[in-house]
C-alpha positions in Angstrom: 57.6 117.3 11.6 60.0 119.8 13.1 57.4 121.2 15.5 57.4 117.2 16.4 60.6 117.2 16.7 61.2 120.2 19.1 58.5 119.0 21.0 60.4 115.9 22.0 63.3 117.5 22.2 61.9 119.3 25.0 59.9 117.1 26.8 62.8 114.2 26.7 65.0 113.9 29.6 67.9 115.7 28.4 65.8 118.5 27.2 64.3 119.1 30.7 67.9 119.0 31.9 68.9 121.7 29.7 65.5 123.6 31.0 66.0 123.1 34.4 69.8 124.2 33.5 68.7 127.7 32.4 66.1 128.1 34.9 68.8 127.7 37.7 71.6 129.1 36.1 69.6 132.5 35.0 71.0 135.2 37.3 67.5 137.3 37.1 66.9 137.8 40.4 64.1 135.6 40.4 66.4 132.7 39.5 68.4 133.8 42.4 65.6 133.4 44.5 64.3 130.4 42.6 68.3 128.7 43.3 68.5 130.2 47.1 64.9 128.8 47.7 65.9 125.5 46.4 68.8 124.9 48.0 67.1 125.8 51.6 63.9 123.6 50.8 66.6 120.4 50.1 68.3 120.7 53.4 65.0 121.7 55.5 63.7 118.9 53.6 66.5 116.2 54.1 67.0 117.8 58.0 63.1 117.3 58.8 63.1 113.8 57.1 65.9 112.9 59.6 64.6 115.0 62.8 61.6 113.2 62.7 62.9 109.8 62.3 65.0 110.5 65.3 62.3 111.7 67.3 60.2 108.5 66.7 62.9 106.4 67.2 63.7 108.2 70.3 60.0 107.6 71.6 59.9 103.8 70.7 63.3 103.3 72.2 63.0 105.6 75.5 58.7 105.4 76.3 56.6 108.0 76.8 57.6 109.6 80.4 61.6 109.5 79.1 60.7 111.1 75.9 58.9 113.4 77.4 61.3 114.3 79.6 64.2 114.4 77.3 61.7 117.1 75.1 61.2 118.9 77.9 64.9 119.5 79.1 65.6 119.6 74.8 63.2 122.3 74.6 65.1 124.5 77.0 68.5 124.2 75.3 66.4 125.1 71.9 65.0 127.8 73.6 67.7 128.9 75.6 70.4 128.6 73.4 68.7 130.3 70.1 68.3 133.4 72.6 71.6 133.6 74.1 73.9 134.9 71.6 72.0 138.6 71.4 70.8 138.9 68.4 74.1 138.5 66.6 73.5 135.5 64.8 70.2 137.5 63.1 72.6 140.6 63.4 75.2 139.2 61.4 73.0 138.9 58.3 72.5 143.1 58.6 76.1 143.8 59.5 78.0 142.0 57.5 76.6 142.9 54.1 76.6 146.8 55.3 80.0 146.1 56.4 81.2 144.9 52.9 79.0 147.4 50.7 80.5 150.1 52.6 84.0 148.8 51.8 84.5 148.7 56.3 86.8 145.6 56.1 88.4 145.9 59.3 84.6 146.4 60.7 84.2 143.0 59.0 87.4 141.1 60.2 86.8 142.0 63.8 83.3 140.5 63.8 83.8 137.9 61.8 85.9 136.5 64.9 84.9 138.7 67.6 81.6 137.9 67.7 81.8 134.3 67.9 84.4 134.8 71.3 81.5 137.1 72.3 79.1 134.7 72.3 81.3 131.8 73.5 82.4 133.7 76.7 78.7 134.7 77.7 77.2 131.5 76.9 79.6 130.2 79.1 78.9 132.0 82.1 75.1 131.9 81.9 75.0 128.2 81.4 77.4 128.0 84.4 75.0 129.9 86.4 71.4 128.0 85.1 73.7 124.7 86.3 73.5 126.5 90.1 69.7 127.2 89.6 69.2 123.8 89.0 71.4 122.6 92.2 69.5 125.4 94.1 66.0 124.5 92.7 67.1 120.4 93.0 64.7 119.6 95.7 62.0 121.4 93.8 62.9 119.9 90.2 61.5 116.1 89.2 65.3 113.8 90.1 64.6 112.1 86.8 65.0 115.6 85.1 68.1 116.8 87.2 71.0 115.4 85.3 69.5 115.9 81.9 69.2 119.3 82.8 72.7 119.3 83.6 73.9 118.0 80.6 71.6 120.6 78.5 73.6 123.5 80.5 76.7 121.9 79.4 75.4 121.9 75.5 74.8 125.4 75.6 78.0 126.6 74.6 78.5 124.9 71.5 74.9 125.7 70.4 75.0 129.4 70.8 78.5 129.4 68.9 76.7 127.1 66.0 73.7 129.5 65.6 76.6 133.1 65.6 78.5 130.4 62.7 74.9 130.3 60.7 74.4 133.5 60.9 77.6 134.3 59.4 77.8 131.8 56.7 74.0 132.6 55.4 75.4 135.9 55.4 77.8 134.8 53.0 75.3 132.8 51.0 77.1 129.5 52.0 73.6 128.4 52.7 75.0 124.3 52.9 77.7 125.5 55.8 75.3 127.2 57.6 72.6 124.5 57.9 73.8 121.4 57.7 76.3 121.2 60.8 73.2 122.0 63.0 70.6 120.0 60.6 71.9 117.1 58.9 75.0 116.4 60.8 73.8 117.0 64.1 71.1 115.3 63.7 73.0 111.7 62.0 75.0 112.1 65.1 72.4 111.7 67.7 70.6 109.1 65.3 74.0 107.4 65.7 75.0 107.8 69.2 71.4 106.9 70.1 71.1 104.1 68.0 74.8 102.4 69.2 73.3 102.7 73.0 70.4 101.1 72.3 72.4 98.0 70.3 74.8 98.1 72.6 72.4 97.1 75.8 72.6 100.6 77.5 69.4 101.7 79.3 68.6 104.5 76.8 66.6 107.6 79.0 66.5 110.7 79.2 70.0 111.5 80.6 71.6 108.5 77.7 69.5 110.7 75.1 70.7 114.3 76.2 74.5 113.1 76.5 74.3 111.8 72.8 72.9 115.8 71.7 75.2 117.2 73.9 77.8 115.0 71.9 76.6 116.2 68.7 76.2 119.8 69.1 79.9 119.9 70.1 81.1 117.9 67.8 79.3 119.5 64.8 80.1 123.2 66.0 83.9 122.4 65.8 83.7 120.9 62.3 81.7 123.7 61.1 84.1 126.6 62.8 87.0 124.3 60.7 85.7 124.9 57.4 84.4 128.4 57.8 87.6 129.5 58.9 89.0 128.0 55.7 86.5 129.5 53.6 86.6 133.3 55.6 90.8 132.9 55.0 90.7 132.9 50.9 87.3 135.3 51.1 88.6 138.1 53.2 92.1 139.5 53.4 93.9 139.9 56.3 94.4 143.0 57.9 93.5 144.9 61.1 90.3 144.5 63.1 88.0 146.8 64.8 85.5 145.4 67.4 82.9 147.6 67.3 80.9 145.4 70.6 78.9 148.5 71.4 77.8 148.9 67.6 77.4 145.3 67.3 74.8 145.1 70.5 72.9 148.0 69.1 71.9 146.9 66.1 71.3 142.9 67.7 69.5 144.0 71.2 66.5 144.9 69.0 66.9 142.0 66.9 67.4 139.5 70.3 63.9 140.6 70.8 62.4 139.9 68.3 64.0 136.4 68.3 63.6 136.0 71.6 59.5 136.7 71.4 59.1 134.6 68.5 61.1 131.6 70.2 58.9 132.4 73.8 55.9 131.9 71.4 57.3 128.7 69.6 57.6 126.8 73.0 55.1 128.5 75.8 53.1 125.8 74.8 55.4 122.9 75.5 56.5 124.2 78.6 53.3 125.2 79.8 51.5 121.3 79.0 54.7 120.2 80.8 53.2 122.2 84.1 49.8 121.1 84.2 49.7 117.5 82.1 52.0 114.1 82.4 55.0 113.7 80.8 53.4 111.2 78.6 50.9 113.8 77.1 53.7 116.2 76.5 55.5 113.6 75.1 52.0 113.3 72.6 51.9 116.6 71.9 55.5 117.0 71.4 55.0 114.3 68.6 52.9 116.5 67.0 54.5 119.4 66.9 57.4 117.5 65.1 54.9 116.5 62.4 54.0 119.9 61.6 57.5 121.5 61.8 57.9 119.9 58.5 55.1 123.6 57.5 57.6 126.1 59.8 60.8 124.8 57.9 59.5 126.5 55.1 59.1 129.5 57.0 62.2 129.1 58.4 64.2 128.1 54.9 63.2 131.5 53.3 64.2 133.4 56.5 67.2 132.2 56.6 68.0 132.6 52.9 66.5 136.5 52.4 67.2 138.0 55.4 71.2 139.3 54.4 69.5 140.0 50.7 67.1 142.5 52.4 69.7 144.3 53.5 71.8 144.3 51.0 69.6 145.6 48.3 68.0 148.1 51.3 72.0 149.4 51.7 72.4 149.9 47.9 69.1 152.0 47.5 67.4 149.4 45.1 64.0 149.4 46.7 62.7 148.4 43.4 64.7 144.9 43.6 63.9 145.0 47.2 60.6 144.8 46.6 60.5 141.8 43.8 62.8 140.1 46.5 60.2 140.4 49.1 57.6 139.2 46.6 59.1 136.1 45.9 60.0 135.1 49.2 56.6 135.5 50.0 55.5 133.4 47.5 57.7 131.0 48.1 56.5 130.4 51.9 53.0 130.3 51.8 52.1 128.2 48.6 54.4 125.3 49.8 53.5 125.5 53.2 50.0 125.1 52.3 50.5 122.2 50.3 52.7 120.8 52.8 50.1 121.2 55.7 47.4 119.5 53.4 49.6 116.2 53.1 50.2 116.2 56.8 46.8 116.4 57.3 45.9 113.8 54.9 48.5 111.4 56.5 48.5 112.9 59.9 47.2 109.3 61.2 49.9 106.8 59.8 52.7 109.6 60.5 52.0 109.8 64.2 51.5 105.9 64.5 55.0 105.4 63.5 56.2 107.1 66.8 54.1 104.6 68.8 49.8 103.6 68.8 49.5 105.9 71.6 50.4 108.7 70.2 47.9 108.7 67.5 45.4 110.2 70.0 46.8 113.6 69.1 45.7 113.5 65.7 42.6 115.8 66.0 45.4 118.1 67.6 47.0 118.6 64.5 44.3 120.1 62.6 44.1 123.0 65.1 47.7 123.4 64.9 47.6 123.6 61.6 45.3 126.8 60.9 47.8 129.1 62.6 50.9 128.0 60.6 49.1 128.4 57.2 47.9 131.9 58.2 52.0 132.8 59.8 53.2 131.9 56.2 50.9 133.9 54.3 52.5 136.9 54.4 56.1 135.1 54.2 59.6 136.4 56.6 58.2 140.2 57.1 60.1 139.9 60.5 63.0 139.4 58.8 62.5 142.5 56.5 61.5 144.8 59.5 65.0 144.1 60.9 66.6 144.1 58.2 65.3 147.9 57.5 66.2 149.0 60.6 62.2 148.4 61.7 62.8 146.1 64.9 61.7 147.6 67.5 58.2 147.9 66.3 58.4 144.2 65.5 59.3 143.6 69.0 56.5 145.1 69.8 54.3 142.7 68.1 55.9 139.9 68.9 56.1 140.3 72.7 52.3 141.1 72.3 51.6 137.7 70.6 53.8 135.8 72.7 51.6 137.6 75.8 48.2 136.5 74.3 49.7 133.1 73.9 50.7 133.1 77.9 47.1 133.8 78.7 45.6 131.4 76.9 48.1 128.5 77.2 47.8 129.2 81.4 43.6 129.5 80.5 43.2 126.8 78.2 45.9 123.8 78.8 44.7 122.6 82.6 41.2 121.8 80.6 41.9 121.0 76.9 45.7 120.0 77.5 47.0 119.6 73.8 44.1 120.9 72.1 43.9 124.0 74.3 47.8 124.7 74.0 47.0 124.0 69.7 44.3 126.4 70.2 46.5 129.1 72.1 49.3 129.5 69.7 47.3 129.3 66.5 45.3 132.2 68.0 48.2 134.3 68.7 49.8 133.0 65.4 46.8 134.7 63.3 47.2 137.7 65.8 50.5 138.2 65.1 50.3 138.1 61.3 47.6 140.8 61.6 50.3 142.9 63.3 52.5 142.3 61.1 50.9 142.9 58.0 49.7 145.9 59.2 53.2 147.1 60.2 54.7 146.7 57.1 51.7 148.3 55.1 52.0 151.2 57.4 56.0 151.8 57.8 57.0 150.1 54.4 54.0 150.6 52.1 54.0 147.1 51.0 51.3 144.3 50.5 52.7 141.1 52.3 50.1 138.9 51.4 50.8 135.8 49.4 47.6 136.8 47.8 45.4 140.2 46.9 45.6 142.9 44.9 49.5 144.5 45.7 
């Protein structure tokens, strides 16, 4: 009877909140990465939910050739802008934690503000100078893609200061402040400005849709900088700064590689379909892409959430918590990207559907997609590691030899097979890569980065 009776008591609801309690509140360090890993997934989770409603709202509300260019001009400002603060925003994730182990607090102060003013001033120029491409290249450019592409110059800015803001809250382990202004609040905004065009009457295209994310970028940026500022006054006394810029750019050049390789090999294939295919295929294959993102946020959560952890325990000499870290993130990529690809395949049909009927002719696309996602998350953020331990210029190197391949076979395979040969392309390089990478890190670190296999 009192077996019964701890049996129920653990199985009713108040006894799985108590489990659930002491799971989360453990600090082992696999509760921390169990509590990190949870928090990420529910943001990713909540931000994909609400990315991809606006993206098939967008496409029923716009059509296919103003979607497609709106994804097109949207693309560059992701691309763009995720490259354009050099490295610092990955950077920050390495220096800050060295910067606080080390007990260097005016180091610290002077890039917790320098570096955003950094960023700020060169973002500024260069998006001031892509605005006079575009007027030079005008007669060259499609005229329904001319203003949108001015506005995305103008939305650069406040992007490149968001991503530098991540970079330092993640750092920080305000995981919520880091993500959600660019994620969740970003994304209700354009869903909202979008949505009151559309009510209102207004002819919503491409330049009505990039006006409402040049909107929201801004606006979320300046509430984010608010409350970090708050948070960085009671967390770090005042005092004098040092800004060590020339340290700063050595240690995030390398990085800015790296980033800038792996964001080249996100969207050569969109930009690439946009050269040889209509707008309306991009627009397609761009719907796609979307559904699949839900499998890279996954990748992407346990990036962001290890990446200042691996340097951390690498600056304090603890390999052997180093190592159990990377274990768990790498178990905590693959197995829930896998099942996460396996429901998008199973539903692949009905998802696309809800951006329009036409676009459910890309759902054999999908399934070619797929294969190199699952394969990237098998051996979990080992780019993040290899920066983190001072490894990035090797990891350049494989990067920028992935993102290669994928140029060659984008430019060999999209004029023929349009969406399935761009799938094709980057899930090639995609398995390429993680072949590089794994052997990298067996080689410099000694580790086994695969999600499965004898370690």
């Amino acid at each position: 009877m009192a077996v019964m009776d701890s049996r129920s008591a653990t199985t009713s609801p108040a006894g799985i909140v108590a489990r659930l309690k002491a799971l989360l509140g453990d600090s082992g360090e696999a509760s921390v990465t169990r509590r990190l890993a949870a928090t990420i997934f529910a943001i990713r989770v909540a931000s994909a939910v609400m990315a991809y409603g606006a993206q098939i709202l967008l496409a029923r509300w716009m059509g296919t050739s103003d979607y497609g260019i709106y994804v097109y001009v949207w693309t560059w400002v992701l691309l763009l802008g995720s490259m354009m603060d050099f490295g610092i925003s990955a950077s920050a994730q390495k220096l800050i934690p060295e910067y606080r182990t080390h007990g260097q607090h005016a180091l610290l102060r002077g890039f917790l503000s320098g570096s955003r003013w950094l960023t700020f001033a060169v973002s500024t120029v260069v998006a001031l100078m892509l605005a006079g491409l575009v007027r030079l290249l005008s007669s060259w450019i499609d005229a329904a893609s001319i203003v949108p592409l001015y506005i995305g110059c103008a939305t650069l800015p406040a992007f490149v200061v968001a991503n530098t803001q991540d970079g330092i809250a993640r750092s920080h382990d305000w995981m919520r402040l880091g993500l959600m202004p660019q994620f969740i609040v970003r994304q209700t905004l354009i869903i909202g400005f979008t949505a009151g065009a559309f009510m209102l009457g207004f002819n919503l295209g491409a330049t009505a849709a990039m006006l409402a994310s040049f909107a929201a970028v801004w606006l979320a940026m300046l509430g984010q900088m608010i409350v970090l500022n708050r948070r960085l006054a009671r967390h770090v006394e005042p005092g004098a700064r040092t800004y060590d810029v020339r340290g700063w750019l050595a240690v995030s050049l390398p990085i800015l590689l790296v980033e800038s390789f792996y964001l080249l090999l996100s969207y050569t294939d969109v930009l690439v379909l946009q050269q040889f295919r209509p707008s309306e295929e991009v627009g397609i294959y761009f719907a796609v892409v979307k559904t699949l993102a839900l499998v890279s946020f996954i990748h992407y959560a346990m990036s962001a959430t290890t990446a200042h952890r691996f340097a951390e325990y690498n600056a304090q000499g603890d390999k052997d918590r180093l190592s159990a870290y990377v274990t768990h993130a790498i178990q905590w990529t693959f197995w829930p990207s896998l099942a996460a690809t396996l429901v998008l395949l199973a539903f692949g049909k009905p998802l696309l559907w809800l951006f329009g009927p036409q676009f459910v002719v890309g759902y054999d696309i999908m399934f070619v997609a797929a294969i190199g996602l699952v394969v990237r998350a098998a051996i979990g953020p080992v780019e993040r590691l290899l920066n983190m331990l001072g490894h990035q210029h090797i990891c350049a190197l494989a990067y920028a030899l992935a993102f290669l391949m994928n140029v060659a076979f984008c430019l060999a395979l999209v004029p023929h097979f349009g969406g399935h040969g761009a799938a094709a392309a980057t899930s090639i390089s995609l398995v390429f890569e993680t072949v590089l990478l794994f052997v990298i890190v067996r080689r410099r670190l000694g580790l086994h980065v695969l999600a499965f296999g004898k370690r």
